[in-house]
N, C-alpha and C positions, 0 to 999 in steps of 0.2 A: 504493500500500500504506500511504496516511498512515495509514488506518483503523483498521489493526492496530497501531498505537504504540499503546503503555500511556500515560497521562494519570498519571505520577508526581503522587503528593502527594493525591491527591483518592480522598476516600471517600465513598462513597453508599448506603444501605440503603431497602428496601422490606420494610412493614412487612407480616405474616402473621400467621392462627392456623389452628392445627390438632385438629382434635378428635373428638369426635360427640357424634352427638343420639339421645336411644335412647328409643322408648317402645313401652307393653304391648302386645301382641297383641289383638283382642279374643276372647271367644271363636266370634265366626263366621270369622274369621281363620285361628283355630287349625284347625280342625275341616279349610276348606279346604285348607291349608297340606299338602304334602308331607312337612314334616318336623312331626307332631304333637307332638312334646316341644320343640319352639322356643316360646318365649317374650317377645322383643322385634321388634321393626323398629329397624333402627338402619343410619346413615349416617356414614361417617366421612369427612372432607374435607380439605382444604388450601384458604384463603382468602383473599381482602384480609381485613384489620383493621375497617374500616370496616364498617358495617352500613347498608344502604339504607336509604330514609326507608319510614318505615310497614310494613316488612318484617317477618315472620316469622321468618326468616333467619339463624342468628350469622353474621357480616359478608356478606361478599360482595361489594360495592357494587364495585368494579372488578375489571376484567379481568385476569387476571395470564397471559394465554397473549403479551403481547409479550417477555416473559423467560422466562418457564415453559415447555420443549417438553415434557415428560413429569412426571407423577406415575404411581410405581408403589405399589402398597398391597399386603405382605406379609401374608394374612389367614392363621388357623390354619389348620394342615395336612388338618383334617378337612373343610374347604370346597373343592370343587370348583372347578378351576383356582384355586389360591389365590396366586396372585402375579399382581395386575389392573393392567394398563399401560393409564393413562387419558392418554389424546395430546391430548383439548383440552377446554374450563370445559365443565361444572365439574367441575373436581377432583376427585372425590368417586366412592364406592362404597356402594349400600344392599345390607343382606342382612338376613335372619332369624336368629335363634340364641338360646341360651338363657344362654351362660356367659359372663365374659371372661377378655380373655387380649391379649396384648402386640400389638401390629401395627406392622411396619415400614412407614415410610415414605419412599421414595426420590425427589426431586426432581432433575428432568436441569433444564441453563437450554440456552436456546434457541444453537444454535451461535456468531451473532456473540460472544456472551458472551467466548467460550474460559475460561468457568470448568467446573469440577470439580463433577459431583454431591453433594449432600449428603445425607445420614441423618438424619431423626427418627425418635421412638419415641413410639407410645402406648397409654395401656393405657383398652382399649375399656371404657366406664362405660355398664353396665344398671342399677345400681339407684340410688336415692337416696342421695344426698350426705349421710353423717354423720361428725361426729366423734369419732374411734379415736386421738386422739393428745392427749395434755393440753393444755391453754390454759394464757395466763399466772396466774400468784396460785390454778390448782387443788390440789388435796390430794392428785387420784388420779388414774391415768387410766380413760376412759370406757371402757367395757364394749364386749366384739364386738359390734357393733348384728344385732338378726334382718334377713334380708330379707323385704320384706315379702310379701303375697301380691300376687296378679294385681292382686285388685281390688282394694285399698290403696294397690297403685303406681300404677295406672290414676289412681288420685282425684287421685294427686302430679302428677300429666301428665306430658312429657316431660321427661327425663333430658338435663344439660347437659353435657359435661368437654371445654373448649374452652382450650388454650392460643398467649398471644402473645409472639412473636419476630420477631427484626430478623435479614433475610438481609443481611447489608454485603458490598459490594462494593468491594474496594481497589485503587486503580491503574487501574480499567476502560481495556479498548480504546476509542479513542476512538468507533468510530460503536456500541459499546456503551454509550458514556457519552451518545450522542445519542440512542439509545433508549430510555433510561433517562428521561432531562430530558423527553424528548417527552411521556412518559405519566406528571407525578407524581399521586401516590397521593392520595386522597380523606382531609382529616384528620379525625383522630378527631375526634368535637368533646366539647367541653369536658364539659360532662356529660351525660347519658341526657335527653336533649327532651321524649319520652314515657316518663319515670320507668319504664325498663325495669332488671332485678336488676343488679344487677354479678356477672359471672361467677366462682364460689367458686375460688378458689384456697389451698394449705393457707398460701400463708407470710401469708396474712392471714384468719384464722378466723374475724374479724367478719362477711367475707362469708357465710358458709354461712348466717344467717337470711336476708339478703337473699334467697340465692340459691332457699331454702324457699319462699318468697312466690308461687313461680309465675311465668309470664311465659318470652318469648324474653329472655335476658341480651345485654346488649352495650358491647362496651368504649368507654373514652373516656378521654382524656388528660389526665384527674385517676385516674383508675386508674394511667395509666402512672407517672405521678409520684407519687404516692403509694409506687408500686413501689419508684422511685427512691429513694426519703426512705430506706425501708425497707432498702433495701443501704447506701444510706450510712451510717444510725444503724446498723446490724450490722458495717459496714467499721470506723469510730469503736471499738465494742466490741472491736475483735478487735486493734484498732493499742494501744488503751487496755492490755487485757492481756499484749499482747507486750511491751509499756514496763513492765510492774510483775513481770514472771517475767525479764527481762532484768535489774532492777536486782536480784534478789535472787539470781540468777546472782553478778553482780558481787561483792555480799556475802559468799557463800559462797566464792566465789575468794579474797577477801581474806581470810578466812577461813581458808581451805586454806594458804595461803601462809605469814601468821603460823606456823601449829602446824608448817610443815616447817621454818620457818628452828628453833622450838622443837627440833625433835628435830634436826636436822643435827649430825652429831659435830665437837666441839670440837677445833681445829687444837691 
């Protein structure tokens, strides 16, 4: 039973995104199509991080079934059997539809693990990426953008909203922690090879032109760190303020103090 010992002190993570990919219908699509007022094709997945070489693809490039036994995908309720337990790669669910709306998504890990399911969330992206939320140095914010029509999104191509996270695993049992070591993950590399977008995310708004350009987007670990830079210059701001609402705290306290001993009745 050495196996089942936990390996104190040791932590490990495998690196994932989760998202989908959405584009127009055509109209021979439609016409075909069972449900004539659907408007996209769209796939929404659980990944490796990594992106295959010369791939189409947002990541994929390793296998995540030696830790992964389940992904389940909570689709709206208005879709037929809407809770899809997918038991091995790819991850992933397509369907038809015209609107979005939020989709659970639930990861089991494979039994040696003995860890606990975890919960993401995402919210299915059919139209193009604009922004609806002010930049830095604007005067106003941007207007509800139109969506656009069939054939306007069609010209956009395919629709990207793919997010990346770290599953860590702390303590692992040991022949989980040899499971683990046996298959590491494919790294990011440094930047896009084939000058592919960087995938738009809002805490960095520069991306969204890139992300306009067209193309399969794909991460790389000058994104990651850049991420990083990003929480740490925000972490900086936020220790910065607590230290300057802290001392003026102080002040007011000294403050207070003074004018009680002032009014205190005279012995």
């Amino acid at each position: 039973m050495a196996d089942r010992v936990r390996v104190r002190g040791v932590t490990i993570h495998r690196p994932i995104i989760y998202g989908n990919t959405a584009t127009v219908l055509t109209p021979a699509e439609r016409e075909t199509s069972h449900y004539p007022d659907h408007t996209h094709r769209w796939t929404v997945a659980v990944r490796s991080a990594t992106s295959a070489p010369d791939s189409d693809v947002v990541g994929g490039a390793d296998d995540l079934a030696y830790f992964i036994k389940r992904v389940t995908f909570k689709l709206h309720d208005t879709y037929p059997n809407p809770t899809r337990n997918i038991d091995k790669p790819p991850f992933e669910v397509s369907e038809t539809g015209w609107g979005e709306f939020e989709i659970q998504i639930r990861i089991t890990f494979v039994a040696e693990s003995g860890e606990k399911a975890i919960t993401l969330y995402h919210h299915l992206k059919l139209h193009p990426w604009s922004v609806t939320f002010p930049l830095p140095n604007a005067t106003s914010v941007p207007a509800e953008p139109e969506i656009p029509s069939p054939e306007n999104a069609a010209k956009l191509g395919p629709v990207h909203s793919w997010q990346y996270d770290e599953i860590v695993f702390a303590d692992p049992f040991q022949n989980f922690l040899a499971l683990l070591t046996a298959h590491p993950p494919t790294p990011l590399p440094k930047t896009s090879l084939s000058k592919k977008p960087v995938p738009f995310h809002m805490s960095n708004p520069a991306s969204l032109e890139a992300s306009l350009k067209g193309g399969v987007p794909e991460f790389t670990s000058a994104m990651e760190k850049e991420e990083a830079d990003r929480l740490e210059e925000a972490k900086g701001k936020i220790i910065k303020e607590q230290e300057k609402w802290r001392s003026i705290l102080m002040e007011k306290e000294k403050e207070l103090e003074k004018l009680q001993k002032l009014l205190a009745p005279k012995e």
